[in-house]
C-alpha atoms as a printed R data frame, in Angstrom:
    type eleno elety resid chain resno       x       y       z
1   ATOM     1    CA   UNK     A     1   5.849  11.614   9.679
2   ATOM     2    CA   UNK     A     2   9.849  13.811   8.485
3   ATOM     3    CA   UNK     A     3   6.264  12.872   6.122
4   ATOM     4    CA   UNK     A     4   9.529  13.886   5.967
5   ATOM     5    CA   UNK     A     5  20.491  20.188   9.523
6   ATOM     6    CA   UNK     A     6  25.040  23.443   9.552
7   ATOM     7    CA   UNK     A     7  25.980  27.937   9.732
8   ATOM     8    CA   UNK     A     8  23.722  30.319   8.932
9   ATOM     9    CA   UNK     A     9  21.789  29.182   5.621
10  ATOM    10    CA   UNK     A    10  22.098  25.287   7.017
11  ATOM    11    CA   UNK     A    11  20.698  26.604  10.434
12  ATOM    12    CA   UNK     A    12  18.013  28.105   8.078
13  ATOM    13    CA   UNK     A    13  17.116  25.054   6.444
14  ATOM    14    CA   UNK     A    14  17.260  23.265   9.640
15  ATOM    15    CA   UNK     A    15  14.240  25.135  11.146
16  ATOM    16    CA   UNK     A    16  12.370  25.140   8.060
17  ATOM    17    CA   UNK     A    17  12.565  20.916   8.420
18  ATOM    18    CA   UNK     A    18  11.901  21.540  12.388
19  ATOM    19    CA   UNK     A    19   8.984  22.861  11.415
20  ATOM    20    CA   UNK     A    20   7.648  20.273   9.263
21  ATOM    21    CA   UNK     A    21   8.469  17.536  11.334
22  ATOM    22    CA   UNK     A    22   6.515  19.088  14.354
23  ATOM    23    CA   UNK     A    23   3.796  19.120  11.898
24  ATOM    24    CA   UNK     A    24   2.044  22.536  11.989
25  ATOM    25    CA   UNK     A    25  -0.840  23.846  10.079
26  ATOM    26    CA   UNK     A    26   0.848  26.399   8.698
27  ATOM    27    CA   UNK     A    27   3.382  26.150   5.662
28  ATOM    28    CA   UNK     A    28   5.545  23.346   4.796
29  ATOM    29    CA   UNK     A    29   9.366  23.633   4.404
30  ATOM    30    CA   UNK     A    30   8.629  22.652   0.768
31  ATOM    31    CA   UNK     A    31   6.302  25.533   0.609
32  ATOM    32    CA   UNK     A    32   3.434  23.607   0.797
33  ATOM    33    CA   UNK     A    33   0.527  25.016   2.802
34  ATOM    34    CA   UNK     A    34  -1.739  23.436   5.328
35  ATOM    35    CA   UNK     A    35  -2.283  20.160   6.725
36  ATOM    36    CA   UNK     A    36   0.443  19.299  10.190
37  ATOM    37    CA   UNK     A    37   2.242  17.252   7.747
38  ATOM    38    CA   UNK     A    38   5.543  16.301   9.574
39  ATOM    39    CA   UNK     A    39   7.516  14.220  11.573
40  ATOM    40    CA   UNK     A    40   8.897  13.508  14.886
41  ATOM    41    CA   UNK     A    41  10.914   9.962  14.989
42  ATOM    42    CA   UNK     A    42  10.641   6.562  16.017
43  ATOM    43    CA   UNK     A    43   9.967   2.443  16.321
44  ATOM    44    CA   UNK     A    44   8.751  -0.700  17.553
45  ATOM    45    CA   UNK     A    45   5.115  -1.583  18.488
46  ATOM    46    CA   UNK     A    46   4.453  -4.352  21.114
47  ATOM    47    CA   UNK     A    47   1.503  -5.136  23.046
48  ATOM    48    CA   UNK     A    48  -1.176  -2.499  23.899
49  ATOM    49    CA   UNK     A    49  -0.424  -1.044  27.509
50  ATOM    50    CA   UNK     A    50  -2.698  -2.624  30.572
51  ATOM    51    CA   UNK     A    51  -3.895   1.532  31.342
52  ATOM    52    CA   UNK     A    52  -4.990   1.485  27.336
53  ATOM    53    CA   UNK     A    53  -8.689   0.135  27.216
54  ATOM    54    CA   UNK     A    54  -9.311  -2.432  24.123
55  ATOM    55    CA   UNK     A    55 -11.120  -0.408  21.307
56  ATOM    56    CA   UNK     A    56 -14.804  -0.801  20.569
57  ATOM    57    CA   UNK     A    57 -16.972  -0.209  17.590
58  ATOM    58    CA   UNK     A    58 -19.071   3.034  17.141
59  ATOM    59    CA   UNK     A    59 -20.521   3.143  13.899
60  ATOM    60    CA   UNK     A    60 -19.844   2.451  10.469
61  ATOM    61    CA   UNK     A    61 -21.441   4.411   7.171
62  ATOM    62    CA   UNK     A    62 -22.389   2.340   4.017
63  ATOM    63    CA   UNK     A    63 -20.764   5.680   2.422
64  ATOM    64    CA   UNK     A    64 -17.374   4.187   3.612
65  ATOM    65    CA   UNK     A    65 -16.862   6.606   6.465
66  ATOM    66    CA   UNK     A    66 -16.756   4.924  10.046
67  ATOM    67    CA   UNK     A    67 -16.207   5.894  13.252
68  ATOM    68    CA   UNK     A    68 -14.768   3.832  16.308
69  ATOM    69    CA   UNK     A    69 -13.218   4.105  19.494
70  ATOM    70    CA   UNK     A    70  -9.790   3.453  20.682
71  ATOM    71    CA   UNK     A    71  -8.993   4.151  24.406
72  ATOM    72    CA   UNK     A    72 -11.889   5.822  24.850
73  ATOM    73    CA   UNK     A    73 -11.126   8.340  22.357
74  ATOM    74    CA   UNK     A    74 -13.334   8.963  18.923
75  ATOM    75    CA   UNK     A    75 -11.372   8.200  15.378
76  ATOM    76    CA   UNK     A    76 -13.187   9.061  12.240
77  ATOM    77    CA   UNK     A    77 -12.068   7.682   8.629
78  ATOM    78    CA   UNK     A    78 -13.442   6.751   5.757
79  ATOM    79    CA   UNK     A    79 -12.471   4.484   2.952
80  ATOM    80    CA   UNK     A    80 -12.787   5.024  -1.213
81  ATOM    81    CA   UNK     A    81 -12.577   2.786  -4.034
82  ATOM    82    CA   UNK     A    82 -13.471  -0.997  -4.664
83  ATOM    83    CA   UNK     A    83 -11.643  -3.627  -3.395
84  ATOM    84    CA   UNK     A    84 -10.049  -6.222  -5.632
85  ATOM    85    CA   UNK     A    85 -10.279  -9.841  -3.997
86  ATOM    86    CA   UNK     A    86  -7.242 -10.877  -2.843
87  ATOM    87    CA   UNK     A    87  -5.564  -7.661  -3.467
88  ATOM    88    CA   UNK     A    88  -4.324  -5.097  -0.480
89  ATOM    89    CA   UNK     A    89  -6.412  -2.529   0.975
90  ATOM    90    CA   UNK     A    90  -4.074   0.778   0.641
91  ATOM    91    CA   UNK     A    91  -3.926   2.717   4.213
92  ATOM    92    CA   UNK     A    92  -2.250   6.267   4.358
93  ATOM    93    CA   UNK     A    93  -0.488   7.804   6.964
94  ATOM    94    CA   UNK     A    94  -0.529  11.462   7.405
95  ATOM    95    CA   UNK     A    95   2.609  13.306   8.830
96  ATOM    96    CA   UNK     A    96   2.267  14.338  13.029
97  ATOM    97    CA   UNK     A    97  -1.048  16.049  13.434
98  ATOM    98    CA   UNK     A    98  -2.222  16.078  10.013
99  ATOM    99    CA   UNK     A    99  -6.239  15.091   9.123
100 ATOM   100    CA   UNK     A   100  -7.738  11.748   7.111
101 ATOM   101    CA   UNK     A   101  -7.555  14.391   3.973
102 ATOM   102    CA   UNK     A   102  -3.997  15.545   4.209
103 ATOM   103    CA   UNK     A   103  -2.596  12.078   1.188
104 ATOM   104    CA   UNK     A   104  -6.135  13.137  -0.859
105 ATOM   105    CA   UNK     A   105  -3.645  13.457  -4.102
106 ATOM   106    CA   UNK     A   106  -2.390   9.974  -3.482
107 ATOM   107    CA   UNK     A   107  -5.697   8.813  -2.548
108 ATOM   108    CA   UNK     A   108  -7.377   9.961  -5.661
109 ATOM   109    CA   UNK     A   109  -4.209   8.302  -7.560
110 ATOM   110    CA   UNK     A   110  -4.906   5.241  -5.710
111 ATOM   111    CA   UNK     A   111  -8.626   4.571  -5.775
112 ATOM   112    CA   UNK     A   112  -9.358   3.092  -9.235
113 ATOM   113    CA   UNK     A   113  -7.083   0.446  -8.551
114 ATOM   114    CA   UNK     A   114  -7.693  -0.329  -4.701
115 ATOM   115    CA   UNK     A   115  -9.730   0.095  -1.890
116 ATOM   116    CA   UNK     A   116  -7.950   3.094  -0.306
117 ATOM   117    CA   UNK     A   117  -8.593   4.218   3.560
118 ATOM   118    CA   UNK     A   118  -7.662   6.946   5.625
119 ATOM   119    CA   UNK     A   119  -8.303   8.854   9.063
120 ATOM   120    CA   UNK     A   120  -6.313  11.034  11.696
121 ATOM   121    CA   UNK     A   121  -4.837   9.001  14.190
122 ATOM   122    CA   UNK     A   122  -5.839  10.449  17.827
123 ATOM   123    CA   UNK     A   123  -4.700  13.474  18.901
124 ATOM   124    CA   UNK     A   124  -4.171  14.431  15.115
125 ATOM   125    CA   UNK     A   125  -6.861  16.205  13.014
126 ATOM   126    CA   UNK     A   126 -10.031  16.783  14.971
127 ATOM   127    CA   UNK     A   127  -9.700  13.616  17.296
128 ATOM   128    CA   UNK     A   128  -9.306  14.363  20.910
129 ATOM   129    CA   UNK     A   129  -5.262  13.852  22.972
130 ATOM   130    CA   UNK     A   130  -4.763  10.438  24.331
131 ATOM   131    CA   UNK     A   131  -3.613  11.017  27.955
132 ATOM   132    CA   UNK     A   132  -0.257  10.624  29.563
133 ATOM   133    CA   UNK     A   133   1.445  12.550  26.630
134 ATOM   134    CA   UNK     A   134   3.464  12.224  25.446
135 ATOM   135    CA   UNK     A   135   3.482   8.328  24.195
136 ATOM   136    CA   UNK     A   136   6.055   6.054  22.427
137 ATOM   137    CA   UNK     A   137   5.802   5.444  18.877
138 ATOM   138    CA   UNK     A   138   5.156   1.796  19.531
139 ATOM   139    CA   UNK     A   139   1.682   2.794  20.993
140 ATOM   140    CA   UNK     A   140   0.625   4.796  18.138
141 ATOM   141    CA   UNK     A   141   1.770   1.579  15.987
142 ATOM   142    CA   UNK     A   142  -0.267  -0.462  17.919
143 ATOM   143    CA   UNK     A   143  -3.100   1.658  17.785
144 ATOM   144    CA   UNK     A   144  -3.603   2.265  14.366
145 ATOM   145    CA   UNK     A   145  -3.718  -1.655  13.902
146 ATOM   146    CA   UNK     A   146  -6.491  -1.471  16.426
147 ATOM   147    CA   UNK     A   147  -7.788   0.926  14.690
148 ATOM   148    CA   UNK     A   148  -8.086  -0.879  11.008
149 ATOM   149    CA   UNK     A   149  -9.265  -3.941  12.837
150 ATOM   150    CA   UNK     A   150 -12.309  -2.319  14.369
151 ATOM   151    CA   UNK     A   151 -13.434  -0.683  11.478
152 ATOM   152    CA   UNK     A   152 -13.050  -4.258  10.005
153 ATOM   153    CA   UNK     A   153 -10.328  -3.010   7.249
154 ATOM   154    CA   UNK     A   154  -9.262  -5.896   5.943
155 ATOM   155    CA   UNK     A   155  -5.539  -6.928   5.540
156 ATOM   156    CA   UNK     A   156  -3.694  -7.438   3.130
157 ATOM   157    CA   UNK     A   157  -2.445  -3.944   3.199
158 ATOM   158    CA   UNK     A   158  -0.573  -1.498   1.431
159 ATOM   159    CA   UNK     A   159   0.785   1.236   3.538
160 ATOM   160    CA   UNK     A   160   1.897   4.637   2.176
161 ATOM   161    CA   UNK     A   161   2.873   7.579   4.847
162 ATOM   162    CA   UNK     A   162   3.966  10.761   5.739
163 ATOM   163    CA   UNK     A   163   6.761  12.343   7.528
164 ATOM   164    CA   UNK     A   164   5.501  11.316  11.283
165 ATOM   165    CA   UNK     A   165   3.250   8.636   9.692
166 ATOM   166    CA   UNK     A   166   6.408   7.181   7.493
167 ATOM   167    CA   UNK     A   167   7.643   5.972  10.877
168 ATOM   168    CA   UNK     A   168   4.692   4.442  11.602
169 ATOM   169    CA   UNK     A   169   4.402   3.079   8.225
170 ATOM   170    CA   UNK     A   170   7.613   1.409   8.829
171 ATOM   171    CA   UNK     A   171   6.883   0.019  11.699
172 ATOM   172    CA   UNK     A   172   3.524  -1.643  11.063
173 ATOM   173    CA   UNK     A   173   5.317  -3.313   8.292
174 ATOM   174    CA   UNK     A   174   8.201  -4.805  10.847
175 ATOM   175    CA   UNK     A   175   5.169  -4.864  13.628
176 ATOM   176    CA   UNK     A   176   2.955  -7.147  11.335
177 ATOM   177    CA   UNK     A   177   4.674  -8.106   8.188
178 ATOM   178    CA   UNK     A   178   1.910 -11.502   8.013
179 ATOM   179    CA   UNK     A   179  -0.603  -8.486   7.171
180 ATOM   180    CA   UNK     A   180   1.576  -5.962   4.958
181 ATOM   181    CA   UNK     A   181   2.230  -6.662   1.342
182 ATOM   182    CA   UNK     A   182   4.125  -3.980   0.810
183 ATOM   183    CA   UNK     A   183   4.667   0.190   2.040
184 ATOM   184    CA   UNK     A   184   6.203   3.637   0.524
185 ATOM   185    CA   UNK     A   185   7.745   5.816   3.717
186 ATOM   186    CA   UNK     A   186   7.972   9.304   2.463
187 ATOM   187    CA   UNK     A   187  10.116  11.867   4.593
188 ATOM   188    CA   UNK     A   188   9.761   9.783   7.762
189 ATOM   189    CA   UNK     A   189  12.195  10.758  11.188
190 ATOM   190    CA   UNK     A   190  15.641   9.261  10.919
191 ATOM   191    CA   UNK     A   191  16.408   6.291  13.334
192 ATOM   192    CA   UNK     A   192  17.345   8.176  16.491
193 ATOM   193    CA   UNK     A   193  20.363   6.766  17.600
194 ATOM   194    CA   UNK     A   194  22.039   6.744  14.373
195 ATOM   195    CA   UNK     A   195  20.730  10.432  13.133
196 ATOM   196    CA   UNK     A   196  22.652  11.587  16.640
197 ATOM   197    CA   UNK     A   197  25.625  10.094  15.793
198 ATOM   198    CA   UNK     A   198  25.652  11.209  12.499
199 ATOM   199    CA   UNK     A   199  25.124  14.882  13.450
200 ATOM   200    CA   UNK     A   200  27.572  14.924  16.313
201 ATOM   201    CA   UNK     A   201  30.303  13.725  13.635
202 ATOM   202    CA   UNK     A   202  29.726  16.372  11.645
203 ATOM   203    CA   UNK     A   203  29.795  18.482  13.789
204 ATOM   204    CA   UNK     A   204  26.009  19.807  14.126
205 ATOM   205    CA   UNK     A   205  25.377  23.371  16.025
206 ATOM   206    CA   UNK     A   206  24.423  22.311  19.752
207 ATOM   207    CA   UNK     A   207  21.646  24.396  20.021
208 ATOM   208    CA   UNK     A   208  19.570  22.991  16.471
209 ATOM   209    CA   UNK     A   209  20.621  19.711  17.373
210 ATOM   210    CA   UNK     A   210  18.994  20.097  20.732
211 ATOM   211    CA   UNK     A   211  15.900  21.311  19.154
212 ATOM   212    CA   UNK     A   212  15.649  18.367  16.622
213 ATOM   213    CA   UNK     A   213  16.282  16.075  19.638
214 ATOM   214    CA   UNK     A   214  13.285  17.864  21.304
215 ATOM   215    CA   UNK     A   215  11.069  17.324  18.715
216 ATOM   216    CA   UNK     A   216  12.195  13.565  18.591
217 ATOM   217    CA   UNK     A   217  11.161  13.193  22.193
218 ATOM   218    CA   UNK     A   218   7.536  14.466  21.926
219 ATOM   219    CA   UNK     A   219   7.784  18.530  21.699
220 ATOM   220    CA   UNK     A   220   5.474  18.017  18.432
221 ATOM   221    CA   UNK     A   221   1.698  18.321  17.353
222 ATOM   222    CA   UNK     A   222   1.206  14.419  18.159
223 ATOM   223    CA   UNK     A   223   3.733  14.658  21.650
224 ATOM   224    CA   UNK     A   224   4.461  11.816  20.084
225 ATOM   225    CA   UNK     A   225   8.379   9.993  21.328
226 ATOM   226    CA   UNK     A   226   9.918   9.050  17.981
227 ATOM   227    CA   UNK     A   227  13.355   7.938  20.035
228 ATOM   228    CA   UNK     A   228  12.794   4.385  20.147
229 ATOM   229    CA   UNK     A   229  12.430   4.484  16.063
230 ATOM   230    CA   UNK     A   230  16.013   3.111  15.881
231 ATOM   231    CA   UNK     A   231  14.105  -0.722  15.920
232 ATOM   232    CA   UNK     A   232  13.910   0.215  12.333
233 ATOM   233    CA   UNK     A   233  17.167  -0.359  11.339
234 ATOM   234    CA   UNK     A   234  17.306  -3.682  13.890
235 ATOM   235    CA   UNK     A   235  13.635  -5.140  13.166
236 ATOM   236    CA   UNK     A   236  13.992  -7.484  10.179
237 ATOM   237    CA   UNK     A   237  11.334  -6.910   6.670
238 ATOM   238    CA   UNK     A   238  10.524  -9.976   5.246
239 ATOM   239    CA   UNK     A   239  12.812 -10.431   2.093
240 ATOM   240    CA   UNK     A   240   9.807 -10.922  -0.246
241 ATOM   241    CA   UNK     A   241   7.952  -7.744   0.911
242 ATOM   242    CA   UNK     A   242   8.518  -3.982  -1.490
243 ATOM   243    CA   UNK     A   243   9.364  -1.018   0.665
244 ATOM   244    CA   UNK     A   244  10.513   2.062  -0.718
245 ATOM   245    CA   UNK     A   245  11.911   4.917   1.071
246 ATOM   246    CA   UNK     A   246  11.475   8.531  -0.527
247 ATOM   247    CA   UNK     A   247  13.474  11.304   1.073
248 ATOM   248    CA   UNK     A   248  14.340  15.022   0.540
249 ATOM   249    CA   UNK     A   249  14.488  17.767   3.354
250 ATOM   250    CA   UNK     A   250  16.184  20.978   2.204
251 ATOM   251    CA   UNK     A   251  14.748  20.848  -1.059
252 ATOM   252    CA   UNK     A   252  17.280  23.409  -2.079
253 ATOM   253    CA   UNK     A   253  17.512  26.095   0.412
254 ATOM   254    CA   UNK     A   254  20.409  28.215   0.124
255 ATOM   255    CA   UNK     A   255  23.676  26.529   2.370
256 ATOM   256    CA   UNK     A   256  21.684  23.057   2.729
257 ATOM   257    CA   UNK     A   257  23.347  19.959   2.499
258 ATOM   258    CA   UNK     A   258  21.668  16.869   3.769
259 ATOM   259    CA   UNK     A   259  24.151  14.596   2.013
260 ATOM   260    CA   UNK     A   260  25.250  13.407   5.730
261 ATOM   261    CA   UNK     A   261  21.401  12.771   7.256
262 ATOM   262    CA   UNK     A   262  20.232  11.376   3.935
263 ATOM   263    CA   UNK     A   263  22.980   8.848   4.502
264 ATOM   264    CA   UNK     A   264  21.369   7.428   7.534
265 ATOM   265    CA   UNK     A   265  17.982   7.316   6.093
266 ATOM   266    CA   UNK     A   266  19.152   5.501   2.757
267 ATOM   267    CA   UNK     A   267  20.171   2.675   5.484
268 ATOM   268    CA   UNK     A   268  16.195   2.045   5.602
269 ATOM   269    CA   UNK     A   269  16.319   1.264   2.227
270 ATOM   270    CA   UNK     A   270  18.323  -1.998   3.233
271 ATOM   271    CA   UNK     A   271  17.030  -3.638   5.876
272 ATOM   272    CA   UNK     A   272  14.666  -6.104   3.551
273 ATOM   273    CA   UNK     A   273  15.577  -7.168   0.239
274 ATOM   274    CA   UNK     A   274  12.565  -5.904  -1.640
275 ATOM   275    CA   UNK     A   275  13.650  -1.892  -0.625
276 ATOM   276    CA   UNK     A   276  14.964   0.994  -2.582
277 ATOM   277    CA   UNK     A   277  16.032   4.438  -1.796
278 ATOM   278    CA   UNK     A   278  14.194   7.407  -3.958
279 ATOM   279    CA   UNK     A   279  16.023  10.684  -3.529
280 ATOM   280    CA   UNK     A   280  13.232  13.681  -4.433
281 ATOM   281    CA   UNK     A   281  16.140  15.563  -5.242
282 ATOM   282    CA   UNK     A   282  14.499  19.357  -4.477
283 ATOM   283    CA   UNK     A   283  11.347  18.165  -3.390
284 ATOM   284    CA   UNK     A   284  11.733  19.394   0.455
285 ATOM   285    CA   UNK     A   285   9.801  17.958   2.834
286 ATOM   286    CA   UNK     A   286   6.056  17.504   1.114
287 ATOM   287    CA   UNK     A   287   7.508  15.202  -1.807
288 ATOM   288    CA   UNK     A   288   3.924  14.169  -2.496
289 ATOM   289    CA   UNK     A   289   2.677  17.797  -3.081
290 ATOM   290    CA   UNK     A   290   5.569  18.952  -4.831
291 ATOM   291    CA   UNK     A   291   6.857  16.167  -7.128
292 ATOM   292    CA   UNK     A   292   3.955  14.160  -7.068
293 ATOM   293    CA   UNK     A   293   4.860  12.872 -10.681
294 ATOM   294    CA   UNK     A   294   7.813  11.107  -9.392
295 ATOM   295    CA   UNK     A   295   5.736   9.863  -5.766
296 ATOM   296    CA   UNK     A   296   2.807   8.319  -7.589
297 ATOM   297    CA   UNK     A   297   5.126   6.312  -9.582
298 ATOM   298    CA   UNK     A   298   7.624   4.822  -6.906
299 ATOM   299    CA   UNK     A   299   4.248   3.770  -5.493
300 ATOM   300    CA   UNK     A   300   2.973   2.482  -8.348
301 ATOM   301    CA   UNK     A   301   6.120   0.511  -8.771
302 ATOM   302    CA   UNK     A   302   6.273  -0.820  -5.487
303 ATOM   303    CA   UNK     A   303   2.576  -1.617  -5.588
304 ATOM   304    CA   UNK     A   304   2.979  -3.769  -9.057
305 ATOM   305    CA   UNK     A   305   5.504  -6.193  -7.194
306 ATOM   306    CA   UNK     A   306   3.217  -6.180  -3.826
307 ATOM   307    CA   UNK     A   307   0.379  -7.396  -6.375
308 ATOM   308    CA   UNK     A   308   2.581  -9.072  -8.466
């Protein structure tokens, strides 16, 4: 939801994309202000846990806001736009801790075309912690599809996300590709196992990479466990469904080079036939605040074949 790593200046750039991907409400690596906008990492959703009670309806709004409960905890949401028959129902994904409002740009981009909907997943926003934190990503994946199905958000959809919510993202789509027609993962958390690797044969600093691994295993906004995310290199994408994967971290910072980690995220680009790698070459980690030109139309790309 990092929406979304080498000597001094590196080391610099490093924290600045530790910060986003714990997702604080202060600035963005990219510069961008507000909204905990970034990711931890991870994969693979399963069944709901027997200690996690089923979710239950609370209220809906004819306004298109709604309200239910998941594990006894309060999510809030609402939903814009009309929705074409037959055509997906576009859900965003906020980075780790960020609010239903944090993708508005995209939203607005969105809505005359599609039903668009959006809320903070719990423990993001102003929804109250799930307990026994932190959680595997799976969980959170599982959740959210609770979540659309109580507040009777009809699939087909069309998932866009964010740093912490591009893992999710991804793995709805390999979770419950019968209900996905298509998804954009912007700035998402490497797949664990093979970002490690990747560092450690570089040569990464010990002490960043222990950080990053940190934040990986919970120590963000979300205490959210991002280490199982490797499923997303393993978990098959059907080969008629549109993915594409936007990434950029340093976004320029003096002594960054992120030619190595965007390596291993490029690999997401390939596990379905219908994916493509964009690189938001200077974009850092907010892509979608700072090169939204280039974000709205990957998605509008990838949305033309989902709808094709």
């Amino acid at each position: 939801m990092t929406s979304a790593i080498r000597s001094s200046g590196l080391l610099a750039a490093l924290v600045l994309m530790l910060v986003a991907c714990s997702g604080s409400s202060t600035a963005s690596p990219s510069g961008g202000t507000s909204g905990p906008d970034d990711p931890p990492r991870t994969q693979a959703p399963a069944s709901v846990e027997p200690s996690m009670a089923p979710p239950s309806r609370s209220a809906k709004a004819e306004d298109g806001a709604f309200e239910v409960t998941v594990n006894g905890l309060a999510v809030r949401g609402h939903c814009t736009g009309d929705r074409v028959p037959g055509e997906p129902v576009v859900i965003l994904q906020s980075g780790n801790g960020g609010g239903e409002d944090d993708l508005s740009g995209i939203e607005e981009h969105m809505a005359a075309d599609a039903m668009v909907c959006a809320f903070a997943r719990p423990g993001a926003g102003e929804n109250g912690a799930p307990p026994d934190l932190p959680r595997p990503v799976d969980d959170v994946v599982q959740e959210v599809h609770d979540i659309l199905a109580m507040a009777e958000v009809p699939a087909p959809y069309f998932l866009i996300g964010q740093s912490g919510g591009a893992v999710v993202t991804f793995m709805f789509a390999q979770a419950y590709p019968d209900e996905v027609a298509g998804f954009v993962s912007m700035n998402g958390n490497p797949p664990f196992d093979t970002w490690v690797a990747a560092a450690e044969a570089i040569g990464f600093p010990e002490i960043p990479l222990a950080d990053a691994v940190a934040d990986f295993s919970g120590r963000n906004p979300e205490q959210i466990d991002f280490r199982s995310n490797e499923s997303m290199l393993t978990d098959p994408l059907p080969a008629s469904m549109p993915y594409a994967v936007i990434y950029d971290e340093c976004g320029g910072a003096p002594g960054c080079d992120d030619s190595w980690e965007a390596a291993v995220v490029e690999q997401l680009a390939a596990v379905g036939d219908g994916g493509r790698f964009v690189r938001a070459t200077g974009a850092g980690h907010d892509a979608f605040r700072t090169q939204p030109e280039l974000v709205h139309a990957t998605i509008d790309e990838v949305w033309a074949e989902a709808t094709d």
